[in-house]
DSSP file (Angstrom, degrees, kcal/mol; ACC not computed):
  #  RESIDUE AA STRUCTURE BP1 BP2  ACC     N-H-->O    O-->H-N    N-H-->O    O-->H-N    TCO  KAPPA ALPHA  PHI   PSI    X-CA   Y-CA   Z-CA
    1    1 A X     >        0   0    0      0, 0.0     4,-1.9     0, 0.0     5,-0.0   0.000 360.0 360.0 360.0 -34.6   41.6   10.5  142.6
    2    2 A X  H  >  +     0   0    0      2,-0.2     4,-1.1     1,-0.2     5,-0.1   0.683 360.0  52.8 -83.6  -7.4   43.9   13.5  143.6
    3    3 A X  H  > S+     0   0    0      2,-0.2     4,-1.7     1,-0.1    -1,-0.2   0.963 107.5  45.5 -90.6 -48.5   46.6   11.5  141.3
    4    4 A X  H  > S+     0   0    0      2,-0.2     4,-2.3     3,-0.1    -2,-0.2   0.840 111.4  52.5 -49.9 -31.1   44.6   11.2  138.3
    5    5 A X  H >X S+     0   0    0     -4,-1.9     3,-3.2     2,-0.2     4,-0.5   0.818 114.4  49.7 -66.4 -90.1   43.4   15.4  138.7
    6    6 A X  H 3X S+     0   0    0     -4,-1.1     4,-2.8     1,-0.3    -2,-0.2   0.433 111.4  48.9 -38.4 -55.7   47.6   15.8  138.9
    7    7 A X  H 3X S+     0   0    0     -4,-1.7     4,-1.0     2,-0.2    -1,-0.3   0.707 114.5  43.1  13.3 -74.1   47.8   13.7  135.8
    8    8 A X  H << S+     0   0    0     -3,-3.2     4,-0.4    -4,-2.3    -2,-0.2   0.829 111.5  50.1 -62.2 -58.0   45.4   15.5  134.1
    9    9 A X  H  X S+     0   0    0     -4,-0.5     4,-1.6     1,-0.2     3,-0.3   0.833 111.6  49.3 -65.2 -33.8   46.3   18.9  135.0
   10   10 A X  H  X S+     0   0    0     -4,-2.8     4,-1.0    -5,-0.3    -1,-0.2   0.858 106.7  50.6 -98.4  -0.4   49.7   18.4  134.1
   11   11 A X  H  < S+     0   0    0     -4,-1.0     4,-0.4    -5,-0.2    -1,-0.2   0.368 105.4  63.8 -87.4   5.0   49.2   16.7  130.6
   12   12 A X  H  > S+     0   0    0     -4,-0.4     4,-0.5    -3,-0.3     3,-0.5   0.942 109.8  40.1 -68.7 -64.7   46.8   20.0  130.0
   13   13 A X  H  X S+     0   0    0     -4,-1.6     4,-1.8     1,-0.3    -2,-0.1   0.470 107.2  56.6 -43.2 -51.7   50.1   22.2  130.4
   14   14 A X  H  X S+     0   0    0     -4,-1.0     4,-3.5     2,-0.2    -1,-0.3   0.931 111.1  48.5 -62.9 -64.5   52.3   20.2  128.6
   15   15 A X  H  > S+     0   0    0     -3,-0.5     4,-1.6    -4,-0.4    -2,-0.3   0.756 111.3  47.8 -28.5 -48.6   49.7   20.7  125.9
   16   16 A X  H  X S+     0   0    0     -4,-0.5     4,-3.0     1,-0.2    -1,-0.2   0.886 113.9  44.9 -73.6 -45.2   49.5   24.6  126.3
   17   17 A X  H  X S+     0   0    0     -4,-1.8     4,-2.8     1,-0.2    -1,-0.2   0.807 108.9  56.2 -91.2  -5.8   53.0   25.2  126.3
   18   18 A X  H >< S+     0   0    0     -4,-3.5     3,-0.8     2,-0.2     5,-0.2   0.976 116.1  41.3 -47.9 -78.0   53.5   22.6  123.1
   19   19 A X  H >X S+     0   0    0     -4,-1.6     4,-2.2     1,-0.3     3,-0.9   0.815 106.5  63.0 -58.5 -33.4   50.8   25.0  121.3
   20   20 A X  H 3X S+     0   0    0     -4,-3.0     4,-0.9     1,-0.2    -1,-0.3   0.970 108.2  43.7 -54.5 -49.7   52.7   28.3  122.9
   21   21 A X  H << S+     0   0    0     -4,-2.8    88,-0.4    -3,-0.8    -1,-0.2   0.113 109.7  55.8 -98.8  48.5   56.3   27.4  120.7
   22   22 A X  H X4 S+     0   0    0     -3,-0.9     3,-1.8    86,-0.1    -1,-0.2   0.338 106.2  46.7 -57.3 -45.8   54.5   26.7  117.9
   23   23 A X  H 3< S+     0   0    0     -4,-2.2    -2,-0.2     1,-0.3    -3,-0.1   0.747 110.6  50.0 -61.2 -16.3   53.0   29.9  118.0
   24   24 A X  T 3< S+     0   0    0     -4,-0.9     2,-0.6     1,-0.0    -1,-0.3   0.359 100.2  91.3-115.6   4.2   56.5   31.9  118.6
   25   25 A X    <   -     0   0    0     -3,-1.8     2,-1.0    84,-0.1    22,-0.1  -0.850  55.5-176.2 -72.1 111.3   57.8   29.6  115.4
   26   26 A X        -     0   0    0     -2,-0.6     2,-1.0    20,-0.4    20,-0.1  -0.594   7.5-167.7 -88.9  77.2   57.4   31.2  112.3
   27   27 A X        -     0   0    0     -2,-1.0    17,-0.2    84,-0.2    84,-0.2  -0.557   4.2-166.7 -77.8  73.4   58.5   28.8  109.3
   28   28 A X  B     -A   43   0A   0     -2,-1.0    15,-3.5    15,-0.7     2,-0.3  -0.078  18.8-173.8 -65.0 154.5   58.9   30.0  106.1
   29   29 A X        -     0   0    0     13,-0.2     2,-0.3    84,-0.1    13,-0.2  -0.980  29.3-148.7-131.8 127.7   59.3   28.4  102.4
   30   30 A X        +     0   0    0     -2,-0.3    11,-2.0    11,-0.2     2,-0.1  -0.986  69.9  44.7-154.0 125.5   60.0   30.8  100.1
   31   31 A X  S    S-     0   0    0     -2,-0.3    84,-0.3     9,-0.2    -1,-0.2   0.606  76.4-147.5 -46.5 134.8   59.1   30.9   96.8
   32   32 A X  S    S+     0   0    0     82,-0.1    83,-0.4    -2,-0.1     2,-0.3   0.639  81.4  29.1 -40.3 -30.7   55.9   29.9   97.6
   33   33 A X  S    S+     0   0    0     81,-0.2     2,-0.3    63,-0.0    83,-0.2  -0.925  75.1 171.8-140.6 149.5   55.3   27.8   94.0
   34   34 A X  B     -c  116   0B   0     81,-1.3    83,-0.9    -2,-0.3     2,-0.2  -0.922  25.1-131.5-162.4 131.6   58.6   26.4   92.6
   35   35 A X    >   -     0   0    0     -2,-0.3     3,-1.7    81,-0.2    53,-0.2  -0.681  50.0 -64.7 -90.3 165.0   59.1   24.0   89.5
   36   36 A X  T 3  S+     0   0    0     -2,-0.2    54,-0.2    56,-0.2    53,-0.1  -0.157 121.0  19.3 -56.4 149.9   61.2   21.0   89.7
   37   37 A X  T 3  S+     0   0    0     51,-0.6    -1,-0.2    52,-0.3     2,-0.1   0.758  95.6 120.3  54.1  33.6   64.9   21.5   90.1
   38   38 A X    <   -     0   0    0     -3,-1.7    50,-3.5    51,-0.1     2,-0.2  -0.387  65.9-108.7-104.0-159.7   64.3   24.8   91.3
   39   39 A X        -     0   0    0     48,-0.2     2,-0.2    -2,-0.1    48,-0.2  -0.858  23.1-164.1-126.1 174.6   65.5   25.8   94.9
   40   40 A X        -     0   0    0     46,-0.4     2,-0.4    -2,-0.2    -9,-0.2  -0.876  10.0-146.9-156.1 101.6   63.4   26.5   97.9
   41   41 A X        -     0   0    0    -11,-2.0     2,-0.8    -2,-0.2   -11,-0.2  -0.525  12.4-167.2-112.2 113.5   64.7   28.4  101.1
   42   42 A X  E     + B   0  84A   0     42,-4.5    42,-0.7    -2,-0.4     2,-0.4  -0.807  23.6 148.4-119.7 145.1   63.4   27.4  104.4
   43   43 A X  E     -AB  28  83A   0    -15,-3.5   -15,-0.7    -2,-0.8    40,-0.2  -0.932  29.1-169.3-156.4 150.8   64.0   29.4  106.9
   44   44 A X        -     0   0    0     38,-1.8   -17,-0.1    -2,-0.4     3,-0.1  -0.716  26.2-136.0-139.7-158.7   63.1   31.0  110.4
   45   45 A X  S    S+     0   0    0      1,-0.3    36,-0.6    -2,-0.2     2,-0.2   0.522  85.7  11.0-135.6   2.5   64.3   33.8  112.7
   46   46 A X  B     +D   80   0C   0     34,-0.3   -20,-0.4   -22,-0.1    -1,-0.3  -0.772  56.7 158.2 176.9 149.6   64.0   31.8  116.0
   47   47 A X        -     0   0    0     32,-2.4    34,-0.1    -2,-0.2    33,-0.0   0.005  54.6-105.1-127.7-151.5   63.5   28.6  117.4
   48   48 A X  S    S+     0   0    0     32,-0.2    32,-0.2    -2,-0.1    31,-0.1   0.040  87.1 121.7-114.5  -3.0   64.2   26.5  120.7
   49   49 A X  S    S-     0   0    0     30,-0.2     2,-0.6    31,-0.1    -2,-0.2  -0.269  71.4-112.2 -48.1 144.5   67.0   24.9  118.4
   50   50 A X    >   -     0   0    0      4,-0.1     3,-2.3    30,-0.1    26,-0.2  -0.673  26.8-105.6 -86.8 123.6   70.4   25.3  119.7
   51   51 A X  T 3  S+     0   0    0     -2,-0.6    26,-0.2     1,-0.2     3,-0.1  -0.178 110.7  18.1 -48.8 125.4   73.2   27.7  117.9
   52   52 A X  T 3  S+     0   0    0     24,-2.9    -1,-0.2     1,-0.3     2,-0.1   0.069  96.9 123.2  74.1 -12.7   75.4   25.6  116.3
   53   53 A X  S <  S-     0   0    0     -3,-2.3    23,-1.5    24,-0.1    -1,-0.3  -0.359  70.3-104.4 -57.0 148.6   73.3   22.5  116.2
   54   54 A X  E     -E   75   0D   0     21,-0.2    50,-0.4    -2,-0.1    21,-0.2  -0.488  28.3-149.5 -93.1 144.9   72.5   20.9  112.9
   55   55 A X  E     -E   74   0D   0     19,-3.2    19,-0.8    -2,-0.2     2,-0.3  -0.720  10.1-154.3 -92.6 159.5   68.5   21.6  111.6
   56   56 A X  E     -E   73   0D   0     46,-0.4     2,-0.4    -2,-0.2    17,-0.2  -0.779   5.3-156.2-132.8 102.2   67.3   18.5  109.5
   57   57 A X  E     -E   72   0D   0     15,-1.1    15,-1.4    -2,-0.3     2,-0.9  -0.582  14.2-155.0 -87.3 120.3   64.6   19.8  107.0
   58   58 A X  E     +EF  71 100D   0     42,-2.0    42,-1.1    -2,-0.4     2,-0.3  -0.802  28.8 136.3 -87.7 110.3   62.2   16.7  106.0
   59   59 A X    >   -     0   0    0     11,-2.1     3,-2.2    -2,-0.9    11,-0.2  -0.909  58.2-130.7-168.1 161.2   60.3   16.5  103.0
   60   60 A X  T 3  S+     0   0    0     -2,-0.3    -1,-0.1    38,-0.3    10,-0.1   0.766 108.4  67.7 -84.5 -26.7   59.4   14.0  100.3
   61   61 A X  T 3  S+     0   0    0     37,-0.2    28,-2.0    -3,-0.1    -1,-0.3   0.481  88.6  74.0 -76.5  19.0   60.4   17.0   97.9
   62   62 A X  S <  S-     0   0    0     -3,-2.2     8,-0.4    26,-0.2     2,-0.1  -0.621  79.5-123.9 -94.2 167.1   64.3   16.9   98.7
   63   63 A X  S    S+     0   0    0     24,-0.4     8,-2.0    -2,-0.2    -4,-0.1  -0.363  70.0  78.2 -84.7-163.6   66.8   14.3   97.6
   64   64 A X  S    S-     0   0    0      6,-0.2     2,-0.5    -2,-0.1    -2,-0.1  -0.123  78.7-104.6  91.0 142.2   68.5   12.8   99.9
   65   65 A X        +     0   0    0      5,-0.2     2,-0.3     6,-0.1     5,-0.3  -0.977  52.0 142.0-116.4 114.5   67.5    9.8  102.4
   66   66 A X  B >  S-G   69   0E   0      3,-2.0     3,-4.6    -2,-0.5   -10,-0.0  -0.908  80.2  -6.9-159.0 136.4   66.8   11.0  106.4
   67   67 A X  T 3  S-     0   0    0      1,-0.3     3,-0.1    -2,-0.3    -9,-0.0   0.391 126.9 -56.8  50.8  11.0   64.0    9.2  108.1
   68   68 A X  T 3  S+     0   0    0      1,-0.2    -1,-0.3    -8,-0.0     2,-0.3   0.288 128.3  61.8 108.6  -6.7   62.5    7.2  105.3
   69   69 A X  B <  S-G   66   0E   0     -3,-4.6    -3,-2.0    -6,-0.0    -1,-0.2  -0.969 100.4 -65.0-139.9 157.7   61.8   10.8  102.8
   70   70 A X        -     0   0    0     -8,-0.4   -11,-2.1    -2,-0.3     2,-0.3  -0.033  54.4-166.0 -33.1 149.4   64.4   13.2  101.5
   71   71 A X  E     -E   58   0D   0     -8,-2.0     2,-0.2   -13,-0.3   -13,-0.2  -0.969  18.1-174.9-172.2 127.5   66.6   15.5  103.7
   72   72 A X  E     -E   57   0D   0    -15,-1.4   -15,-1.1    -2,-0.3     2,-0.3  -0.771  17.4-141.9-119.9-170.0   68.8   18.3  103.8
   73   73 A X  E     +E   56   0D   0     -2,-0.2     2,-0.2   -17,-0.2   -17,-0.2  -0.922  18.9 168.3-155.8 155.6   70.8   19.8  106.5
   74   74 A X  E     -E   55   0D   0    -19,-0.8   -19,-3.2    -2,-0.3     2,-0.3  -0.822  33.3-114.2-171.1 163.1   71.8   23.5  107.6
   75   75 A X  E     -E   54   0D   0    -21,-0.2   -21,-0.2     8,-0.2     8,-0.2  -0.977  28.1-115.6-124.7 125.3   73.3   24.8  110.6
   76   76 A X        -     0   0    0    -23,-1.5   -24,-2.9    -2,-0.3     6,-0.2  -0.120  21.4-154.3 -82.4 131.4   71.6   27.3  113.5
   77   77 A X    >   -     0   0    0      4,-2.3     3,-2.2   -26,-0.2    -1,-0.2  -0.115  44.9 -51.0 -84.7-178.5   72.5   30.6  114.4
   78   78 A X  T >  S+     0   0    0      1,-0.2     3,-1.1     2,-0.1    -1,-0.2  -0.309 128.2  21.5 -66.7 149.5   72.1   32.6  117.5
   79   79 A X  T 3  S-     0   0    0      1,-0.2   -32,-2.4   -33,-0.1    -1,-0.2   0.641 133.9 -72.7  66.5   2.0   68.1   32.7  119.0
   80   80 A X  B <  S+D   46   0C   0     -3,-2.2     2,-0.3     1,-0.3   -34,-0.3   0.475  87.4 160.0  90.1 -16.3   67.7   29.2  116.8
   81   81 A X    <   +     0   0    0     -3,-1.1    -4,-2.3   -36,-0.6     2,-0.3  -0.451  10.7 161.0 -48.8 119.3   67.7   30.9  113.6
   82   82 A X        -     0   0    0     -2,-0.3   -38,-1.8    -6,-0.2     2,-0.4  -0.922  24.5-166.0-141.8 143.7   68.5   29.0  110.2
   83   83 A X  E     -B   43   0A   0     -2,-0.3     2,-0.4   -40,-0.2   -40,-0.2  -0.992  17.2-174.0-134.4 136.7   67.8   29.6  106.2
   84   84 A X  E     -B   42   0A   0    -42,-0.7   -42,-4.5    -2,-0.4     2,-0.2  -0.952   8.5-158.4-144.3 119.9   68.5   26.3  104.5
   85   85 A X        +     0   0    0     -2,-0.4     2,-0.2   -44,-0.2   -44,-0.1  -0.643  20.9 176.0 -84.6 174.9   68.4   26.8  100.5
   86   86 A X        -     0   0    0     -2,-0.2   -46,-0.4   -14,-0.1   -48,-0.1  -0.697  28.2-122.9-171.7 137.2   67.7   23.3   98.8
   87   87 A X        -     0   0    0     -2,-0.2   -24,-0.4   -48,-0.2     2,-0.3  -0.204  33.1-123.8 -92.2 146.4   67.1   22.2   95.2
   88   88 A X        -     0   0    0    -50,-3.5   -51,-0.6   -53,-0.2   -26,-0.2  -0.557  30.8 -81.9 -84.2 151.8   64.2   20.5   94.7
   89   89 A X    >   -     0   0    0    -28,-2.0     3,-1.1    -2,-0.3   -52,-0.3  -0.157  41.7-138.7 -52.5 116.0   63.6   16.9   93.2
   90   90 A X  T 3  S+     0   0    0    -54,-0.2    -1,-0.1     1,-0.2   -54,-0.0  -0.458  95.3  38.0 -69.3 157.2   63.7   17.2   89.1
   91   91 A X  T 3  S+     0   0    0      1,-0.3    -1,-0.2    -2,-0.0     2,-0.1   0.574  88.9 160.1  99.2  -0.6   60.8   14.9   88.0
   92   92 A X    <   -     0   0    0     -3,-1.1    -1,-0.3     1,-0.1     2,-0.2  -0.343  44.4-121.1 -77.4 133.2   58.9   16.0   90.8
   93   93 A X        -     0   0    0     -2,-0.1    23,-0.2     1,-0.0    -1,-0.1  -0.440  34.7-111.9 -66.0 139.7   55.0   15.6   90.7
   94   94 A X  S    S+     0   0    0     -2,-0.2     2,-0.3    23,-0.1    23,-0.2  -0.477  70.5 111.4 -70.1 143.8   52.8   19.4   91.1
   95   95 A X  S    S-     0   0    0     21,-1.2     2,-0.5    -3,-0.0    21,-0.2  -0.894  78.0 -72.7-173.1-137.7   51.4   19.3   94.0
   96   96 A X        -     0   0    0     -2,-0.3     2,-0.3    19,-0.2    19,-0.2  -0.992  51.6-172.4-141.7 140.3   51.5   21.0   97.5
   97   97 A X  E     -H  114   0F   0     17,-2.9    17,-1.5    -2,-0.5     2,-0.5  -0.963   6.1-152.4-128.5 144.8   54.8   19.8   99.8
   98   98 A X  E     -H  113   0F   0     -2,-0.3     2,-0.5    15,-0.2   -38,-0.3  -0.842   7.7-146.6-134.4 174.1   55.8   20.4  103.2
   99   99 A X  E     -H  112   0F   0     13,-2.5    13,-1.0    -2,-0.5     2,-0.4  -0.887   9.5-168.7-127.8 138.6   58.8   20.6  105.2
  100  100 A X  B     -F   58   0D   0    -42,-1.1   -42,-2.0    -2,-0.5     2,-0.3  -0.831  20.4-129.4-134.2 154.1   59.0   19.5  108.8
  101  101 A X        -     0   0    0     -2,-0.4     7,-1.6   -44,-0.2     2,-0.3  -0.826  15.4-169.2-104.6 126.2   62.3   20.5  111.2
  102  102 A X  B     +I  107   0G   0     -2,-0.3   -46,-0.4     5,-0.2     2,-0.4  -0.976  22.8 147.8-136.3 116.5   64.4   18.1  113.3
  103  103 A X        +     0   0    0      3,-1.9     3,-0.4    -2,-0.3   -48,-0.1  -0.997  64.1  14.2-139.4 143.9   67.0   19.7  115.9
  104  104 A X  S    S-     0   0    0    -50,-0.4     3,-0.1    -2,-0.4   -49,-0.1   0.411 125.8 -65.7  83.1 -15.5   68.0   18.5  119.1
  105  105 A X  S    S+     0   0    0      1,-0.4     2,-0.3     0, 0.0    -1,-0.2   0.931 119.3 103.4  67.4  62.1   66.7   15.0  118.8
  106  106 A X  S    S-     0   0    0     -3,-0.4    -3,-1.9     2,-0.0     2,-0.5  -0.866  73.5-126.6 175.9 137.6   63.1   16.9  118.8
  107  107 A X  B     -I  102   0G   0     -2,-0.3    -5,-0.2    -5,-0.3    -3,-0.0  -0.942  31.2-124.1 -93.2 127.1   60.7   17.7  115.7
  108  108 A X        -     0   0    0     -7,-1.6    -7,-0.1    -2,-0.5   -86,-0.1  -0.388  31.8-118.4 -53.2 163.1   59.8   21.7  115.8
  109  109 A X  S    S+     0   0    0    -88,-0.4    -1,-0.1   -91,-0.1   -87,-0.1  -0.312  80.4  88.0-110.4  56.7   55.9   21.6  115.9
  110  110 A X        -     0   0    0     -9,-0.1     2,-0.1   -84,-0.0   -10,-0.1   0.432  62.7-138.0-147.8 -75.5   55.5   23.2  112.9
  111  111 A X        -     0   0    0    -84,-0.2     2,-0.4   -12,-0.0   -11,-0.2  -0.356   1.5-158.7 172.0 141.4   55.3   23.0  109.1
  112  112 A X  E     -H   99   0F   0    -13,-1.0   -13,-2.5    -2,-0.1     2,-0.5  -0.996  21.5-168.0-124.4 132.9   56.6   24.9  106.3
  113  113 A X  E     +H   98   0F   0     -2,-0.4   -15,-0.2   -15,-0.2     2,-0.2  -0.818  16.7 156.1-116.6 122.8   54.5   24.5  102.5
  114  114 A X  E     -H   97   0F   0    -17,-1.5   -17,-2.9    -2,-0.5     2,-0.3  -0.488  33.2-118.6-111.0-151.0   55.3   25.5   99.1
  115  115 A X        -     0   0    0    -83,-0.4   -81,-1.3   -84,-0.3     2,-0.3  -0.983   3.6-144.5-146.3 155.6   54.1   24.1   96.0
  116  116 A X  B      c   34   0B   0     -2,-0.3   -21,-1.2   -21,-0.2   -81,-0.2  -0.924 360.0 360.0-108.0 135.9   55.5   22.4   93.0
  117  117 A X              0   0    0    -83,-0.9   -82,-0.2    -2,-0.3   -23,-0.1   0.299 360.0 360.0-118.7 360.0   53.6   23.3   89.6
């Protein structure tokens, strides 16, 4: 019993501090509504990413092939910090898109969304 409480307590923790760096990521997409083949700058001002480590920004509106959707790449600054511009797919359907973060062999756990009109 006292292994399952240990168990327990320490996959609560793990939990807390997951939801603690998301909170101290901020992840912007900027403009906020974009048409196709415009560009779209995603960006933060600090991360657990490492300086000099490569960012890999995910989303089914880049070109590019990474991880089965479109991908671009940008490279981290001091504190984890990155701006990656990147053009978006022409031909692209309007909708709402989001952008996911890969650094470290790790996904950030957070989301950036703009929209395509």
């Amino acid at each position: 019993m006292k292994g399952l409480v240990a168990i327990v307590a320490s996959a609560l923790a793990l939990a807390a501090a997951g939801a603690a760096d998301a909170a101290a990521i901020h992840l912007v997409a900027a403009p906020g509504t974009v048409s196709p083949g415009a560009f779209v700058r995603v960006s933060t001002t600090s991360s657990p990413c490492r300086a000099g480590d490569q960012a890999t920004l995910i989303s089914a509106a880049y070109p590019g092939h990474a991880f089965g959707i479109g991908a671009v790449y940008g490279k981290v600054g001091k504190h984890g910090a990155f701006s990656v511009r990147a053009r978006i797919r022409r031909g692209l359907h309007a909708g709402r898109y989001h952008v996911s973060v890969r650094c470290g062999g790790g996904n950030l756990p957070v989301l950036a969304y703009f929209h395509v009109r």
